[in-house]
C-alpha positions in Angstrom: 10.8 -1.0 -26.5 8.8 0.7 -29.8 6.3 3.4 -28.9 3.1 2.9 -29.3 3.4 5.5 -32.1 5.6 3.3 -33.7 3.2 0.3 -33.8 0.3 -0.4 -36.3 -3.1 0.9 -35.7 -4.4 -2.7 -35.5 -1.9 -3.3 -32.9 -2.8 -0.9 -30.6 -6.9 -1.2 -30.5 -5.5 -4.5 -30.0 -3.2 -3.7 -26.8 -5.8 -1.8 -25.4 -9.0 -4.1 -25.8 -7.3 -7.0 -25.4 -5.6 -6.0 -21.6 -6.1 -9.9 -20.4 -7.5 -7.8 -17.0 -10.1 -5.8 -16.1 -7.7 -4.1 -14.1 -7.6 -0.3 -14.6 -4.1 0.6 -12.9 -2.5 -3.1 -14.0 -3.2 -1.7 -17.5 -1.5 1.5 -17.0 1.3 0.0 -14.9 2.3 -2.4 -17.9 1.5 0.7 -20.5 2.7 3.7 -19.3 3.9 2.7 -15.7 5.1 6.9 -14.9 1.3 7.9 -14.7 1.0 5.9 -11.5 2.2 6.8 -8.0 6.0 5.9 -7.8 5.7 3.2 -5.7 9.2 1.9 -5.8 10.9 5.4 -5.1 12.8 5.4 -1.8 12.6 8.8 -0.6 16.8 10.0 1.4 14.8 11.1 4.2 11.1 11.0 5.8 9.1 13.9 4.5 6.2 13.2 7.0 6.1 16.7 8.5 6.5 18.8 5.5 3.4 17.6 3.7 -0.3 17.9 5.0 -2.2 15.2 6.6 -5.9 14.4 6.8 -6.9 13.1 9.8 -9.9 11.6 11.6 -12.8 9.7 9.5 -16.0 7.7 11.1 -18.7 5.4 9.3 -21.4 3.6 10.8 -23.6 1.0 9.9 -27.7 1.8 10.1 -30.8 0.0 9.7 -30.5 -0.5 5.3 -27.4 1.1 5.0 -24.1 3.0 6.0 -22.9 6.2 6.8 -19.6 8.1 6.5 -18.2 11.5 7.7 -14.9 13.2 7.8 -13.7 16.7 9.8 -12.3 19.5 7.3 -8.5 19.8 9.0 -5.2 18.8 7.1 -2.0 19.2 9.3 1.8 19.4 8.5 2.8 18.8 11.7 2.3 21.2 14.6 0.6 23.6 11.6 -2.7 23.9 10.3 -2.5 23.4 6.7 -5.4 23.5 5.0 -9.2 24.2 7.3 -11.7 22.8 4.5 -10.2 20.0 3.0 -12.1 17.2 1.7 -11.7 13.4 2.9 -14.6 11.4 1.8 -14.8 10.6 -1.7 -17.9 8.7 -3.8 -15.9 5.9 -5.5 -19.5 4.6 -7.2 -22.9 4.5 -7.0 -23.1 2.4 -3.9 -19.8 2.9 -2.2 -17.4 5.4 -0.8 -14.1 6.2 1.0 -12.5 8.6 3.7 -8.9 9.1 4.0 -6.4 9.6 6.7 -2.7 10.2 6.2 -1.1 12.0 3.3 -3.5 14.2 2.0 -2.0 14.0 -1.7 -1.8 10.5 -2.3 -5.3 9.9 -0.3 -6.9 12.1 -2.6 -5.1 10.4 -5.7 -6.2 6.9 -4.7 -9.3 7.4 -4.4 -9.6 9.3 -8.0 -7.5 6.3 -9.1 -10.1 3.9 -6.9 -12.9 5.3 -8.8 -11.3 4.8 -12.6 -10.8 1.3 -11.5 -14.3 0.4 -10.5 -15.4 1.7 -13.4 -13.0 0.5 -15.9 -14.3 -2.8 -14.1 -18.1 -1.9 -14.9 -17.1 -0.9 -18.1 -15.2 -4.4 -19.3 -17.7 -6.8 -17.4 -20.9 -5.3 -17.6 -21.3 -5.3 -14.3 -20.8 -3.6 -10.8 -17.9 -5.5 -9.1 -19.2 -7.1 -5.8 -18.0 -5.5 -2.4 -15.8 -7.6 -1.1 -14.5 -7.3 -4.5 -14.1 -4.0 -4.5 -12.4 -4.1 -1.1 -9.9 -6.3 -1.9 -9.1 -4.6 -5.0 -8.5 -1.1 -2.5 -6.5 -3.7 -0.4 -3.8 -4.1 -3.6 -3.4 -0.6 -4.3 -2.7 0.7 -0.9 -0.2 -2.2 -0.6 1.7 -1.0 -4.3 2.3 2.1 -2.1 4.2 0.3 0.8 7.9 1.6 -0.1 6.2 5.2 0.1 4.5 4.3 3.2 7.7 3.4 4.6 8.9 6.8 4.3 6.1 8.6 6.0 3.5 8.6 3.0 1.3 6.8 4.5 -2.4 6.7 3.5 -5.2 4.7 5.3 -8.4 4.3 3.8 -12.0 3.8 5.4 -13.9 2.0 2.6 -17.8 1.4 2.9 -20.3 0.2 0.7 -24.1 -1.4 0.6 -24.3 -4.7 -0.3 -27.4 -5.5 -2.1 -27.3 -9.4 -1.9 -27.3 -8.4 2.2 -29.7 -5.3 1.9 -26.8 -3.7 4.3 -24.1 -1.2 4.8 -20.7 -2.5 5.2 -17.3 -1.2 6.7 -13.5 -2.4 5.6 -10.6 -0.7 7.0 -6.7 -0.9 6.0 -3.6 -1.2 7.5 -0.4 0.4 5.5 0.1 -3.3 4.0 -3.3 -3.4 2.4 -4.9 -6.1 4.3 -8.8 -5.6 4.5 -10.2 -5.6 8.0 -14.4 -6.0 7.8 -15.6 -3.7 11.1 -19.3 -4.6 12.7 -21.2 -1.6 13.2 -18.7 1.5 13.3 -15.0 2.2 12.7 -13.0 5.1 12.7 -9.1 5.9 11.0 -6.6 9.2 11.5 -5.4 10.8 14.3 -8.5 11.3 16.7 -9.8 7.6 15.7 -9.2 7.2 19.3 -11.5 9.4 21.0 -14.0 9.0 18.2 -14.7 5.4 18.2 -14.8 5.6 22.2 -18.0 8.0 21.5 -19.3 5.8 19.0 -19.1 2.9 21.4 -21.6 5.2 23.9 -24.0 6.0 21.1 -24.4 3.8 18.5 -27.8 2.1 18.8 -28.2 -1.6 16.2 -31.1 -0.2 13.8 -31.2 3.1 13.8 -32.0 5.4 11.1 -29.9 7.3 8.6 -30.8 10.8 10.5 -29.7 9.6 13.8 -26.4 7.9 12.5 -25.6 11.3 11.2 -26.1 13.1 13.9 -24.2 10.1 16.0 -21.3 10.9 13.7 -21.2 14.2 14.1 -21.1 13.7 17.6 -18.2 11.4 17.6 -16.3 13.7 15.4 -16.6 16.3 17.6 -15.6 14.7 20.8 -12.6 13.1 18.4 -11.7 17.3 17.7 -12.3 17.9 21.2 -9.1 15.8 22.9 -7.6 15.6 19.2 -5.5 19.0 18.1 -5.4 17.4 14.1 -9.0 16.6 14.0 -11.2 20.3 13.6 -14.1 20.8 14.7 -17.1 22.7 13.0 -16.2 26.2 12.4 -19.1 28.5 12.8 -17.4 31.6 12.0 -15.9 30.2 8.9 -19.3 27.9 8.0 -16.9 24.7 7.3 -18.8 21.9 8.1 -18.2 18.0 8.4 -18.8 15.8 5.2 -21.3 13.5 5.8 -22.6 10.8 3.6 -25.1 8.1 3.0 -25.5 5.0 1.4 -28.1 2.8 1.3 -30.8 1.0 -1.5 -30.8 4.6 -3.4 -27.7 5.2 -3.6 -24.5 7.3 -2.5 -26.0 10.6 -1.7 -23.9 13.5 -0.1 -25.6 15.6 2.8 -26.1 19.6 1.9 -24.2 21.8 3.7 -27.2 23.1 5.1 -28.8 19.8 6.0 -25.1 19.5 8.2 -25.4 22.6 9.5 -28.3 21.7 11.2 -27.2 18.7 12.7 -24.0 20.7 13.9 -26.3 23.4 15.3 -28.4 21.1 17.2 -25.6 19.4 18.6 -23.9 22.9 19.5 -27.2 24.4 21.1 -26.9 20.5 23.3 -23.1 21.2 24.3 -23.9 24.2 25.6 -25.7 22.6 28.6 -24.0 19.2 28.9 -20.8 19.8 27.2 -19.4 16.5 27.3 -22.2 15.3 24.8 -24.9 12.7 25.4 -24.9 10.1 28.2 -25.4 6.7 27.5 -27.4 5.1 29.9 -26.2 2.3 32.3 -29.0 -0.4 31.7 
């Protein structure tokens, strides 16, 4: 097949502005398919252990909109890899996503996530809806299955507000793509477990943005607490959580010092009940 060197100049604006999608990575997987992930590559052996993984991330739904956090560990197994390690990612103006799995190819799908919506934006002159946008994340993690097959497994937490609803909402994956829509609160990685059973104690239907944070932070400490691949807050080192918001304004990431101050609130409360709120019975 001719380069596109080869062809005329014509030809090419042609190729390109004429893609018959407004598909980012269908684009560059019929142009110049060795930019994306190999998908098809079957590794000789699982490499599961020898590269870092990204573990837990929670999101919650509040009153107007949704909130996201992720803890700061990355694990190759048994060892701590990386302490600060980012895992929730601004995709656009109105939606986000957190990765668990292989920290490598989570953090390339969502900078490959966030090309697409706005190659999308660009093409249509519009924002793409949300389910839209999460069935779109849905095809890309399932062009990934062979990898996921041999241990490169990523698992996205996507949310979003949804302006025809005036509401946060919550899709997770599994490895095969499908989309899952979660009421209320989800969590993905390694301590999802112990997270989502503290988000089932505190979440409270209508709550505001300040106290879904501070829920979050909660959860993700109880998640590090029984979890040894989720860190806590580090207080010596001053690696906090990530926590973000989305709502009517916009995707907004929380200072470190507006964290910190949730973290130290929740600390200063853990040193007298260290098991974390009680929810009450009635």
């Amino acid at each position: 097949m001719a380069s596109h060197r080869d062809l005329p100049v014509g030809l090419v604006n042609q190729l390109f502005l004429n893609t018959g999608s407004s598909s980012f990575t269908e684009f560059v997987g019929s142009y110049a398919p060795e930019l994306l992930p190999q998908r098809d590559e079957v590794l000789a052996t699982p490499i599961s252990d020898q590269v870092p993984h990204a573990t837990t991330i929670v999101a919650a739904t509040f009153a107007g909109g949704v909130v996201m956090a992720g803890d700061r560990r990355a694990t190759s197994g048994n060892i701590i890899s990386q302490r600060d390690v980012e895992k929730v990612f601004r995709t656009d103006d109105y939606s986000c996503m957190g990765i668990a799995g292989t920290a490598s190819t989570g953090i390339e799908f969502a900078r490959l996530f966030r090309v697409e919506l706005e190659h999308y934006e660009k093409l249509e002159g519009r924002t793409m809806s949300v389910a839209g946008k999460a069935n779109r994340l849905a095809t890309m993690i399932r062009g990934n299955l062979a990898m996921a097959m041999q241990g490169l497994v990523v698992v996205p937490l996507f949310s979003a507000y949804d302006p025809d609803k005036d509401e946060g909402r919550i899709f997770s994956y599994d490895v095969a793509g499908g989309p899952y829509e979660r009421e209320r609160f989800d969590a993905i990685g390694s301590g999802s477990i112990f997270a989502r059973g503290s988000l089932k104690k505190l979440y409270r239907d209508g709550a505001s943005a300040d106290d879904m944070a501070m829920t979050l932070i909660q959860a993700l400490y109880d998640a590090a607490d029984d979890d040894s691949a989720t860190g806590g807050p580090d207080v010596t080192r001053k690696i906090w959580p990530i926590v973000s918001v989305i709502d009517a304004d916009g995707f907004r990431r929380l200072t470190e010092e507006q964290v910190s101050a949730y973290v130290e609130q929740m600390l200063e409360a853990r040193l007298i009940s260290p098991d974390g709120p009680i929810a009450p019975l009635r």
